[in-house]
C-alpha positions, 0 to 999 in steps of 0.5 A, spaced: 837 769 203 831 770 207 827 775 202 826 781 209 833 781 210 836 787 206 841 786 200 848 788 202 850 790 195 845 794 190 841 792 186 843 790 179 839 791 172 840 783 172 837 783 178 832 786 176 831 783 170 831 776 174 825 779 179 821 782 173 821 774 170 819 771 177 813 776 177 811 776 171 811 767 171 807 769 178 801 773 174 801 769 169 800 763 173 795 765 177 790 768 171 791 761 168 788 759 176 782 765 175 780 760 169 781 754 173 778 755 180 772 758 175 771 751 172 772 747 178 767 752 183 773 751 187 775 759 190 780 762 187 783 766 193 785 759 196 789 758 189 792 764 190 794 763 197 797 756 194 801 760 189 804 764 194 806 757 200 808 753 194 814 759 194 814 759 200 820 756 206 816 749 206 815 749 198 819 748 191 820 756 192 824 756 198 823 763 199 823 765 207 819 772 207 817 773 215 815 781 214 808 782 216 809 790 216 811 790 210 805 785 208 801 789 211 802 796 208 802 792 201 794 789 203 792 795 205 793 798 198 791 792 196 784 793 199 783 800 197 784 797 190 778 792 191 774 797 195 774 801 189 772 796 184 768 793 188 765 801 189 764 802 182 761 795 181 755 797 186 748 799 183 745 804 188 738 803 186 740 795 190 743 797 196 739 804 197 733 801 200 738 795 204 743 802 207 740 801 213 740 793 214 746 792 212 748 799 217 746 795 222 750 788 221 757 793 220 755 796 227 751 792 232 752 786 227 759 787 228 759 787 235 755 782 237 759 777 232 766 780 236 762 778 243 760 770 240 766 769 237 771 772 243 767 769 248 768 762 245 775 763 243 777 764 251 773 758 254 773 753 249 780 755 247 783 758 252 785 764 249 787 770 254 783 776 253 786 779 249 788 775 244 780 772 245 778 778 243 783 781 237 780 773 233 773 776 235 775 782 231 779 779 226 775 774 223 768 778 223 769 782 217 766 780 211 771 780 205 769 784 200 774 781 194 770 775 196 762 777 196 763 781 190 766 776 186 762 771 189 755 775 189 755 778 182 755 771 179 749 769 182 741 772 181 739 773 187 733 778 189 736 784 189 735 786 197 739 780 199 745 782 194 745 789 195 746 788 204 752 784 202 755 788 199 754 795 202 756 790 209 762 788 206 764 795 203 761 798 210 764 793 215 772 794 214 772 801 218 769 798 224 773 792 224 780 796 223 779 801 229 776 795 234 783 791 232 787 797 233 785 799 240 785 791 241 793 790 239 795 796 242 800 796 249 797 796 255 790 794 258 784 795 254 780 800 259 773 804 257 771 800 251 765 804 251 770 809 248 770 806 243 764 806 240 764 814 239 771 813 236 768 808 231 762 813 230 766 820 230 771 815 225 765 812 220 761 820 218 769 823 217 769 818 212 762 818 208 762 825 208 769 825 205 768 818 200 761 823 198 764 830 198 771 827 193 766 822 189 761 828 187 766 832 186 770 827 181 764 825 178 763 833 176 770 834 174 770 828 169 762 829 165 764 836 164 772 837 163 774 833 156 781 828 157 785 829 152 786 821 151 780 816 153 785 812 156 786 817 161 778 816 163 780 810 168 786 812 170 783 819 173 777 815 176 782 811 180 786 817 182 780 820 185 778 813 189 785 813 192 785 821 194 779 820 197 781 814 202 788 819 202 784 824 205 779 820 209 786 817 213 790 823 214 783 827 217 783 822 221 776 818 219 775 812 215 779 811 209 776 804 207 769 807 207 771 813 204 774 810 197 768 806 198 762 811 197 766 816 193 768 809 188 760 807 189 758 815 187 762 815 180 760 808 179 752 811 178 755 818 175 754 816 168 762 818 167 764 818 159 767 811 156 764 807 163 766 800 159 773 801 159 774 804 166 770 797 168 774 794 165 781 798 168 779 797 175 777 790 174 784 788 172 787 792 177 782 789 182 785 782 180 792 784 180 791 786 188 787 779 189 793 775 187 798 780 189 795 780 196 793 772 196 800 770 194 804 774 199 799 772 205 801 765 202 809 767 203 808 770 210 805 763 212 809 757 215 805 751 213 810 746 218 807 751 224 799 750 223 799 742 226 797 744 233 792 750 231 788 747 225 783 744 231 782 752 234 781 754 227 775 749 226 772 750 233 772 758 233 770 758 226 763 753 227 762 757 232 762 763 228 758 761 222 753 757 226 753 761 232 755 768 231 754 770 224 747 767 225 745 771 231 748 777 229 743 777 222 738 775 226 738 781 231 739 786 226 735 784 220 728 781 225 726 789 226 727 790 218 722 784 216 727 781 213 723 774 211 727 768 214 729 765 208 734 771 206 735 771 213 739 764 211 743 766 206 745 772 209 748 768 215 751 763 211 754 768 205 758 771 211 764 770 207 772 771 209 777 772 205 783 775 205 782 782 210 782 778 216 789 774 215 791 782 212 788 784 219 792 779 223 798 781 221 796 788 226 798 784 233 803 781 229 807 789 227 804 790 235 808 785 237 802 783 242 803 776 245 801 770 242 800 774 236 803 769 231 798 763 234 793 769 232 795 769 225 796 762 224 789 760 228 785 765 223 789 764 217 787 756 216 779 758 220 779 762 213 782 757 208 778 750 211 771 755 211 772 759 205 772 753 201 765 750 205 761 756 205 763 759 196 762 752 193 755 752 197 752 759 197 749 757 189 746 750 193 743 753 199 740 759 194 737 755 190 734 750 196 731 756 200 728 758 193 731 765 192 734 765 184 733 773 182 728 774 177 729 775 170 728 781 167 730 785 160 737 786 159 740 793 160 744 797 154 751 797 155 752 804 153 759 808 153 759 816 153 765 820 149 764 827 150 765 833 144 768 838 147 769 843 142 761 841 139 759 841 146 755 834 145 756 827 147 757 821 142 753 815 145 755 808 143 749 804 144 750 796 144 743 791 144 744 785 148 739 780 146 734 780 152 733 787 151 725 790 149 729 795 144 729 789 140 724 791 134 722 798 136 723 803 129 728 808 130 723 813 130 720 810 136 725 812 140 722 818 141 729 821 143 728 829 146 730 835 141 737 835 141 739 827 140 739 823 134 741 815 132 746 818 126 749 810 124 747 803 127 752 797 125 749 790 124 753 784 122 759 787 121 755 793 117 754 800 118 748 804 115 745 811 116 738 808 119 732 811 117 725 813 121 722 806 120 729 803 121 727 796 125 732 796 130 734 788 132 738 785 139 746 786 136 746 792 134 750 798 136 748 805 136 751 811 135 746 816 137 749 825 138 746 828 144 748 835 146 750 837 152 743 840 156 739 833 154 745 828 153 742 825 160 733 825 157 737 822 152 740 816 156 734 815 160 730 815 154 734 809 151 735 805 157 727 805 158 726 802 151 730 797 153 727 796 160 720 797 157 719 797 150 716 802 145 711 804 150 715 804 156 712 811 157 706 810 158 708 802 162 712 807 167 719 804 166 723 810 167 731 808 164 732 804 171 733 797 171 726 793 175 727 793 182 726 785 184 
């Protein structure tokens, strides 16, 4: 029975039981694939989506699923999902000195990639206009899921990292609104419009992502939660009211949940470790859950007579249109050619331009099956070129990261009742703390390192007490100097005992 038909009986507690047994064999599955793909350097998003073809109608599974509304509800929470881990993972001291670059290659960036791409698409393929112009658009986001799992394993110079990333969290909302209007009935007239549509949509959206981020933060340093487990549960909440009420204000969801995940994520907020660790694993959950159901939507005996179109337009993206836009926007800000490079052939395409393609599909544009189809092996065939390459190309223009101390991992619980914060302080190796004495420290009045743990042991440390990489700290800090405290900590981790007088200010170096 194809899995988009209804079921004329009710559902069965067997039945459930049956659907929970196939999900779970799926997850787990596709968490063995997380360490495969990780070995092999092969993209885990193609494992994913050969997870959910190989249950497919041409695969051992059988299951025939046509449902693109559905697959696009669900990969719309998928991509929240994404987007708020991806936020929370975003260091604003990287992306802020890159916010007007990465700006530009969301907005014009965008555009000029739309104009190549839709161009090519209808005089080298043939495609009518609006189909032409529904692929431009489509295929000119860049996947956040991608760039972030892709980019935070490379040391790359911070301003490179930061623009990706701040482009891929930015350059959904645009694509979203330019697909919309593309796939609606009738003819597409005054396309001017639709630039102060997407402006008006993009300041609604910050200024809620802000608002709702700034104010959670607040809410979460300064209210105690009765359960530490409660902490990523309410940071997750706040991330999807903020994309809520973006959407329903008729503004840009996507870059609301963004900026207000990216504002708790440089809030310092209690037990950070764990929250992490949540929206990491919720983040891969809306990967394979997303991959796999795009797998199920795809019928592999159709894409025969569209491979061709998707490697036409795809070079032409990424020779062409990816290239030219990073040139025009990046030139202005005397981005050096060698970061110009990389950036042009880390454009990286993922699950959000398949999502996107299921739009004409629910529209029920013409030839919008061909659409979905052309994109989905363009996403595939370059997705597998362009991952695997990235760490080469890095490393043949010469633009690894510098190294640099590493940072403490620090966890905050507040005391509610003593009005002070229990900080748990763990000594990476790498870190400049590694042989600084207890009493050098120099914590503000009001904070103090109460027991150090090392090799399994814990003591009370004294004045002269020799801190080593591998200790943990747990240092009490009251309420009014609980943030000196933290600054001060991540100073001697940055720059050592005399980070003070070196300048090092709790920050971690910019490259």
């Amino acid at each position: 029975m194809p899995v988009s038909q209804g079921r004329e009986q009710p559902l069965t507690v067997h039945d459930l039981n049956q659907l929970l047994l196939v999900c779970s064999l799926v997850l787990l599955v596709a968490v063995a694939a997380v360490r495969i793909s990780s070995r092999s350097g092969l993209p885990s998003l193609l494992v994913y989506l050969g997870i959910g073809v190989a249950m497919g109608q041409d695969g051992v599974g059988g299951i025939h699923f046509n449902n693109a509304e559905l697959t696009q509800v669900i990969g719309y929470a998928a991509l929240v999902v994404i987007l708020a881990e991806g936020g929370l993972g975003t260091k604003w001291k990287e992306i802020k000195p890159a916010l007007p670059s990465a700006t530009a290659l969301a907005l014009v960036g965008v555009a000029v990639s739309v104009g190549v791409t839709a161009t090519a698409a209808h005089y080298l393929i043939g495609l009518e206009w609006r189909q032409a112009l529904i692929i431009g658009a489509v295929v000119s986001s860049t996947d956040a899921a991608a760039v972030f799992s892709v980019l935070r394993k490379l040391p790359l110079p911070a301003r490179v990292t930061g623009t990706l990333e701040a482009e891929s969290g930015f350059n959904d909302a645009p694509v979203v609104i330019l697909v919309v209007a593309f796939s609606t009935a009738g003819p597409v007239e005054h396309w001017y419009a639709l630039i102060g549509e997407i402006t008006l949509e993009l300041a609604i959206g910050a200024a809620i992502g802000i608002a709702v981020g700034w104010l959670g933060s607040w809410g979460l340093r300064h209210v105690a939660l009765p359960a530490s487990g409660l902490y990523p549960i309410a940071v997750m909440a706040i991330a999807v009211t903020a994309y809520a009420a973006g959407a329903l204000a008729h503004g840009s969801g996507f870059l609301a949940v963004y900026l207000a995940s990216m504002a708790m994520g440089n809030a310092k907020l209690p037990h950070w470790p764990a929250t992490r660790g949540f929206a990491e694993g919720l983040g891969w959950i809306a990967q394979i859950g997303m991959f796999v159901l795009l797998g199920l939507l795809v019928t592999p005996h159709e894409l025969g007579d569209d491979v061709v179109p998707a490697l036409v337009i795809g070079l032409v993206l990424t020779m062409v249109a990816r290239p030219l836009s990073v040139v025009l926007c990046l030139t202005p800000f005397r981005v050096p050619w060698q970061e110009q490079t990389l950036m042009s052939w880390a454009g990286l395409r993922g699950a959000v331009p398949i999502i996107l393609a299921t739009i004409p599909m629910v529209n029920g544009v013409d030839g919008s099956r061909r659409i979905f189809n052309i994109v989905f092996v363009l996403v595939v065939v370059y997705t597998l070129v362009q991952g695997p390459t990235l760490p080469w190309l890095a490393r043949q223009l010469r633009l690894g990261g510098d190294a640099e101390a590493a940072d403490l991992g620090i966890e905050s619980a507040p005391l509610e009742r003593l009005r002070g914060h229990l900080l748990s302080v763990a000594i990476p190796d790498g870190s400049k703390m590694h042989g600084v004495e207890v009493n050098e420290l120099r914590l503000p009045a009001g904070a103090a390192v109460t027991l150090v743990v090392r090799d399994g042991k814990s003591f009370v440390p004294l004045p002269t007490t020799v801190l080593r990489r591998g200790d943990e700290l747990l240092v009490v800090a009251t309420d009014p100097v609980r943030d000196a405290a933290e600054r001060r900590l991540r100073a001697v981790g940055h720059g050592g005992k005399l980070a003070g007088w070196l300048g090092t200010n709790g920050e971690t170096p910019r490259h």
